[in-house]
C-alpha positions as CSV (number, residue, x, y, z in Angstrom):
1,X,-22.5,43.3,-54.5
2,X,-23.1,47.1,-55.4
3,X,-22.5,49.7,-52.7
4,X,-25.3,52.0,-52.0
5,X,-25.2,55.6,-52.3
6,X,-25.7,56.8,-48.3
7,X,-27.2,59.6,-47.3
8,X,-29.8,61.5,-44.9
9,X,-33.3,62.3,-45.6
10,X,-35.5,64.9,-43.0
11,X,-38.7,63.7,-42.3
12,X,-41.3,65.2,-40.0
13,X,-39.1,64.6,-36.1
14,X,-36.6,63.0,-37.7
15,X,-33.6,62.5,-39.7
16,X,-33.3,59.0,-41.1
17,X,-30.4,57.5,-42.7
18,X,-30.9,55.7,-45.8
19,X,-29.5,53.2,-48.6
20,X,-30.0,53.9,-52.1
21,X,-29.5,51.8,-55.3
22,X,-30.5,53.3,-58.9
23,X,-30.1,52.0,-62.0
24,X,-27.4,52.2,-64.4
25,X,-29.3,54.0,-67.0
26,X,-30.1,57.8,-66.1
27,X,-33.9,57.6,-65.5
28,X,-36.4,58.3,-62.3
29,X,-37.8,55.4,-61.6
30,X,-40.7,55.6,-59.6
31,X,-39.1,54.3,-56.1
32,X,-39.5,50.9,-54.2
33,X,-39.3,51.2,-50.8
34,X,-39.0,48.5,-48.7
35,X,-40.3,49.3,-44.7
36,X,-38.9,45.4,-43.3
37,X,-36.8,42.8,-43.3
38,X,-37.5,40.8,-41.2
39,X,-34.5,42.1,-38.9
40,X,-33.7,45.2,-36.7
41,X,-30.3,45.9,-38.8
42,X,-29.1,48.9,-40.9
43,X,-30.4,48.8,-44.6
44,X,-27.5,47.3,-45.8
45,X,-27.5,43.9,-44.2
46,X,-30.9,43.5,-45.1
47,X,-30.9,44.7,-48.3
48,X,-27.5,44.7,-49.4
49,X,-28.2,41.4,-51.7
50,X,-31.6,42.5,-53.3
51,X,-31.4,46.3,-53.9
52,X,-28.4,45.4,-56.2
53,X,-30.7,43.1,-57.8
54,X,-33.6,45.2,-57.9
55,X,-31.2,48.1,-59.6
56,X,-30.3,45.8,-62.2
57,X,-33.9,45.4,-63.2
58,X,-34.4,48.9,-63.2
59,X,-35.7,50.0,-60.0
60,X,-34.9,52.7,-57.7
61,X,-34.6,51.3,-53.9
62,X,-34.7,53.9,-51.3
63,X,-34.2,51.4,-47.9
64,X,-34.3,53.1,-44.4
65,X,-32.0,51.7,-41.3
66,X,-33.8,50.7,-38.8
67,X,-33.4,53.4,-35.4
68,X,-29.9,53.1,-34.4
69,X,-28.2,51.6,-37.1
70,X,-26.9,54.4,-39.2
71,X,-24.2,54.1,-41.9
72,X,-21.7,54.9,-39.5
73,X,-23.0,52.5,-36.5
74,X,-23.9,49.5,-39.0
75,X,-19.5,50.3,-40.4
76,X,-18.7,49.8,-37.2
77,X,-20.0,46.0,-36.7
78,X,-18.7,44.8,-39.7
């Protein structure tokens, strides 16, 4: 499993901490982003399988944690 690049994005009254995978190959993509999994988790246990996968296809995945689950909270429960 490929680790995500990590990092914060501002939005309008928020900050949101968010998994990235891009593919190899130096190109934008246009970006998939996916809103759910099905779980209240950070964005790498619920995506940590398919935006690998999704890279490899050539997609850039931008995945949000959910509130609470950080990088640095979701480390922690590990």
């Amino acid at each position: 499993m490929s680790a995500p690049r990590r990092h914060t994005v501002t939005v309008p009254g928020a900050r949101v901490s968010v998994a990235e995978w891009c593919p190899a190959a130096e190109t934008q993509p246009p970006v998939l982003l996916p809103a759910t999994a099905g779980g209240a988790d950070s964005a790498e246990l619920s995506w940590g399988e398919v935006g690998p996968a999704l890279a490899a296809a050539g997609h850039r995945v931008v995945a949000p944690d959910h509130p609470g689950f950080d990088a640095v909270r979701a480390s922690k429960r590990r």
